[in-house]
C-alpha positions as CSV (number, residue, x, y, z in Angstrom):
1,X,13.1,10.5,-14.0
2,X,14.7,7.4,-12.5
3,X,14.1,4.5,-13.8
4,X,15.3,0.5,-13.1
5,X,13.8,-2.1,-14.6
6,X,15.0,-5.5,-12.6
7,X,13.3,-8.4,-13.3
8,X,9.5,-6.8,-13.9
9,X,8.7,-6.1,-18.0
10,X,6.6,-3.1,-17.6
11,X,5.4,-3.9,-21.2
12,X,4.1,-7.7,-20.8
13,X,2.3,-6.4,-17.9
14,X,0.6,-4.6,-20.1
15,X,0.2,-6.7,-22.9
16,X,-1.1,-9.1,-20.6
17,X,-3.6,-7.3,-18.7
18,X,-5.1,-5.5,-21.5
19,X,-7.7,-7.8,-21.8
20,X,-8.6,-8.1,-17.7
21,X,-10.6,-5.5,-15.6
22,X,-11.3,-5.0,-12.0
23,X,-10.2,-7.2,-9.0
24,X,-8.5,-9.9,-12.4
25,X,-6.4,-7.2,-13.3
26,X,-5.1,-5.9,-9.8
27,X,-4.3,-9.8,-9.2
28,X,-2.3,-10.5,-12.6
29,X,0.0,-7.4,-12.1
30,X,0.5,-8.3,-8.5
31,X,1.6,-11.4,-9.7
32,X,4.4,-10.2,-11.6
33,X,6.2,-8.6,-8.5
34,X,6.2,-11.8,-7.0
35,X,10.0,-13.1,-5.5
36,X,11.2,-9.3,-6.2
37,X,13.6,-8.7,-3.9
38,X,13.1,-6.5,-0.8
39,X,14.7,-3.2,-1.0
40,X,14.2,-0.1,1.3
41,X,14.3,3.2,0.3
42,X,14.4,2.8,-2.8
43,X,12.6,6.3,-3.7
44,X,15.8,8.9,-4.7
45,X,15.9,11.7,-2.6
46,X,18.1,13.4,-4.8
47,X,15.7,13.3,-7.7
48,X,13.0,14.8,-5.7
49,X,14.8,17.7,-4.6
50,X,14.9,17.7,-8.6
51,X,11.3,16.8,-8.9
52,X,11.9,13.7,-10.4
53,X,10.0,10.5,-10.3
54,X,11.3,7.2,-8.9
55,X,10.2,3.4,-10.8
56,X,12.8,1.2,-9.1
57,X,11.9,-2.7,-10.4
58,X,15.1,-3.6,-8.7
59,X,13.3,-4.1,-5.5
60,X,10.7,-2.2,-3.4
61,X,9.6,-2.0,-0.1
62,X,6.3,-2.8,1.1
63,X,4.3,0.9,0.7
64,X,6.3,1.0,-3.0
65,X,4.8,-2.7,-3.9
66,X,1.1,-0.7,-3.3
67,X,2.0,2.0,-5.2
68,X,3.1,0.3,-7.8
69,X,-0.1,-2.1,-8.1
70,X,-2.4,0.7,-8.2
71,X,-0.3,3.0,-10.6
72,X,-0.6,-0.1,-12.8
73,X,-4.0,-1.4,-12.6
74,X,-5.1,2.8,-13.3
75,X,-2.6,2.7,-16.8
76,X,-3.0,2.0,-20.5
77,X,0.3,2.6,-21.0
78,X,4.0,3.5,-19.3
79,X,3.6,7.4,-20.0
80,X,0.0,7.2,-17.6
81,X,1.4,5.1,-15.2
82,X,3.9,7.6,-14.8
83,X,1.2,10.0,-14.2
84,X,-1.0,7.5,-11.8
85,X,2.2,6.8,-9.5
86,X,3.1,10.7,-9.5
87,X,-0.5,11.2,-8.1
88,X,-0.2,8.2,-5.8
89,X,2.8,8.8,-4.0
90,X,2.7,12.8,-3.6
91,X,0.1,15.3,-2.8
92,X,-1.6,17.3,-5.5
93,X,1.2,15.1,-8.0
94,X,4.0,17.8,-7.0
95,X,6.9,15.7,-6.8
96,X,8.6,16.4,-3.5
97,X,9.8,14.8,-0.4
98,X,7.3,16.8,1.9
99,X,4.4,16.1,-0.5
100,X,5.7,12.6,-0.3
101,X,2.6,10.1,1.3
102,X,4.6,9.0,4.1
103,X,1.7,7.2,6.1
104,X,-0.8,4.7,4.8
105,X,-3.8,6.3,6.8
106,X,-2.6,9.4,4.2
107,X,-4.3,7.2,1.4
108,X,-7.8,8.4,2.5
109,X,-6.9,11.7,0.2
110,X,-6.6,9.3,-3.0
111,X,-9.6,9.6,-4.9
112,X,-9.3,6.0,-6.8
113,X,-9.5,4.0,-3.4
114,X,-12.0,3.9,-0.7
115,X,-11.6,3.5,3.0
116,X,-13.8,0.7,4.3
117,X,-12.6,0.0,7.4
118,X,-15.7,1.0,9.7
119,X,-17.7,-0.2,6.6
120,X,-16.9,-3.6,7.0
121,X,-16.5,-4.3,10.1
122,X,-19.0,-1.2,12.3
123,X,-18.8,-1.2,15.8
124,X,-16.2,-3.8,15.9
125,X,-13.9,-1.0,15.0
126,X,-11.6,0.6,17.4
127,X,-10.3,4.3,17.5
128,X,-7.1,5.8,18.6
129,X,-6.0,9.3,18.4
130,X,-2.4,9.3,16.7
131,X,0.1,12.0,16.6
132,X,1.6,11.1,13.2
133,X,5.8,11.2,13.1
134,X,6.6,12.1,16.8
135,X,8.3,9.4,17.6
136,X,9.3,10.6,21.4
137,X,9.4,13.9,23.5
138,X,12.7,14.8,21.2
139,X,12.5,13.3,18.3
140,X,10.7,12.7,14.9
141,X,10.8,9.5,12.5
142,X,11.1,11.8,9.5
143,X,13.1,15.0,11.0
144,X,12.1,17.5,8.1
145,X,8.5,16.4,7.7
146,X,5.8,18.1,10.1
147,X,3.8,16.6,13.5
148,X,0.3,15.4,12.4
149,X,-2.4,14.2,14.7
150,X,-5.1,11.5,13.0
151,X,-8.1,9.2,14.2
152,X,-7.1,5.9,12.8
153,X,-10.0,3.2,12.7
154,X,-8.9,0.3,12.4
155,X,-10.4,-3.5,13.1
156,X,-8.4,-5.5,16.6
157,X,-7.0,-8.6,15.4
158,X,-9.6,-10.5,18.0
159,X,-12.6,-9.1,15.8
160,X,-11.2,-10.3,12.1
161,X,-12.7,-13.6,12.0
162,X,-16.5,-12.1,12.6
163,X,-15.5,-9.8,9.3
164,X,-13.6,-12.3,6.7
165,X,-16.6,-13.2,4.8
166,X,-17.0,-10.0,3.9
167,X,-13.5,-9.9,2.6
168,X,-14.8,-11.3,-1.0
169,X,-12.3,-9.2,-3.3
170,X,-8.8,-7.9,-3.2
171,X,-7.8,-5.2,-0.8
172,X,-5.1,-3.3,0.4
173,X,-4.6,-3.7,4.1
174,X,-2.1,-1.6,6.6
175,X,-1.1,-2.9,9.8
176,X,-2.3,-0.6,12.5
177,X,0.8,-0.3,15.4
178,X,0.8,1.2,18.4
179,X,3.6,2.3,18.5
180,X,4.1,5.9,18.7
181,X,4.2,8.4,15.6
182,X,2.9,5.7,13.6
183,X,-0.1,4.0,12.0
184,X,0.5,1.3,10.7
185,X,3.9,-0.9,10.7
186,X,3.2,-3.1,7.4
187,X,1.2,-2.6,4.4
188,X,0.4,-5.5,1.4
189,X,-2.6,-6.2,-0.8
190,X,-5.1,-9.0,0.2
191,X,-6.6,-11.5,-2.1
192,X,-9.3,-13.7,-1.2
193,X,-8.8,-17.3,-3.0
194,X,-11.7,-19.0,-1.5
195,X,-10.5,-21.5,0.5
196,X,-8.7,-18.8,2.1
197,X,-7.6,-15.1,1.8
198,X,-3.8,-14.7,0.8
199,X,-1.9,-11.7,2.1
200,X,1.0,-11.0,-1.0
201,X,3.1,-8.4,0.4
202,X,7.5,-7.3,0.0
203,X,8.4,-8.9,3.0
204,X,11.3,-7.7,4.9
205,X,12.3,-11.1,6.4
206,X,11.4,-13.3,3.7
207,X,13.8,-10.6,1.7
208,X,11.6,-10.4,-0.9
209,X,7.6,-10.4,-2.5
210,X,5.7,-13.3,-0.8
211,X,2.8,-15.1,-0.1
212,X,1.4,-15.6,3.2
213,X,-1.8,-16.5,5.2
214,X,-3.4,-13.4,6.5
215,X,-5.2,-15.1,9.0
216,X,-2.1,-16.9,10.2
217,X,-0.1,-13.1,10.0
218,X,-2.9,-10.6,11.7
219,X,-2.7,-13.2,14.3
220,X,0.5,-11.4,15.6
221,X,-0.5,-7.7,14.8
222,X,-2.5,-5.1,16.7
223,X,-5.2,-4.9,13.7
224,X,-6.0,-4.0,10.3
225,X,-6.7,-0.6,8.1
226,X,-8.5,-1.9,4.6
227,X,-8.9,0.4,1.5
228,X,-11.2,-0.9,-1.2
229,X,-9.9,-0.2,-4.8
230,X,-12.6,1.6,-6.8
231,X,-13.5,-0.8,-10.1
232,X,-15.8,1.0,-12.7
233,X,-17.9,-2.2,-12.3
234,X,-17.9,-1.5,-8.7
């Protein structure tokens, strides 16, 4: 196991959310990631060709920030988030590069969030047909891993203010892209605040873990994928 620390003390996360369930909890440990520094791949490839498990506090990118959250917000304790981000970030928890989650649409398979896209927002969804890492007639994003062909739904951009008051918890949203061989281009965890929903995400300009308005952001994107963490209280 690799383990760096940085700035985030994994145990007054937990002393400080012990106390706090649901969409309170999610929110407080997202809070203690915020101004950490942007940092990408920061998941060793050497320890998981030795099956080891990566925690880098030093910084993270924006798919590690999600993982992180939700290994958290499932955990007690350090040993079971250990556990909850093994099962987060690799199929069937077998620690490996090619088991490795790779593409946010790939979150559908996690059995502690929920897909809610067309839920939400019904036929104002769209659909495209996405042939996951083929980047163009000759090459791949991610050489080793396998050619993958997905539906993504996902809400257009021009459609989100008919859904936002059905945004009433915290999310985590992907960016869908149309670009090829992908399916989303940005991922980061929404919060609604009232007056306005808050997109808290480790941003690759800003260099680090910000705040921004969603409303203001989706503005410039091609739409939205939203997953629903599953509270016991619903």
């Amino acid at each position: 196991m690799i383990i760096k620390e940085g700035r985030i003390e994994v145990n007054k996360i937990f002393e400080e959310v012990s106390n706090l369930k649901g969409e309170d909890k999610l929110i407080k440990i997202s809070e203690f990631f915020l101004n950490t520094p942007y940092k990408k791949n920061s998941i060793s490839l050497e320890a998981e060709k030795k099956r080891q498990i990566t925690v880098d506090f030093e910084g993270v990118d924006c798919m590690t920030f999600l993982e992180y959250l939700e290994a958290f917000r499932l955990s007690p304790d350090f040993h079971s988030f250990i556990t909850n981000l093994t099962m987060i970030r690799y199929f069937e928890s077998n620690i490996n590069f090619l088991n490795r989650r790779h593409f946010f649409s790939q979150w559908d398979t996690i059995s502690t969030v929920e897909n809610i896209t067309q839920k939400i927002a019904d036929y104002l969804c769209e659909r495209k047909i996405k042939i996951l890492n083929k980047k163009d007639q000759e090459k791949k994003w991610i050489e080793s891993l396998p050619i993958m062909t997905r539906e993504i739904t996902y809400i257009p951009s021009s459609e989100i203010a008919k859904i936002i008051d059905k945004l009433k918890s915290v999310y985590y949203c992907g960016f869908f892209t149309s670009k090829q061989g992908l399916d989303v281009s940005h991922v980061g965890i929404l919060i609604n605040r009232g007056e306005k929903i808050i997109l808290r995400h480790a941003s690759s300009l800003k260099g680090k873990v910000v705040d921004e308005d969603f409303i203001k952001y989706v503005r410039k994107r091609r739409g939205v994928i939203i997953y629903k963490p599953l509270f016991e209280n619903g």
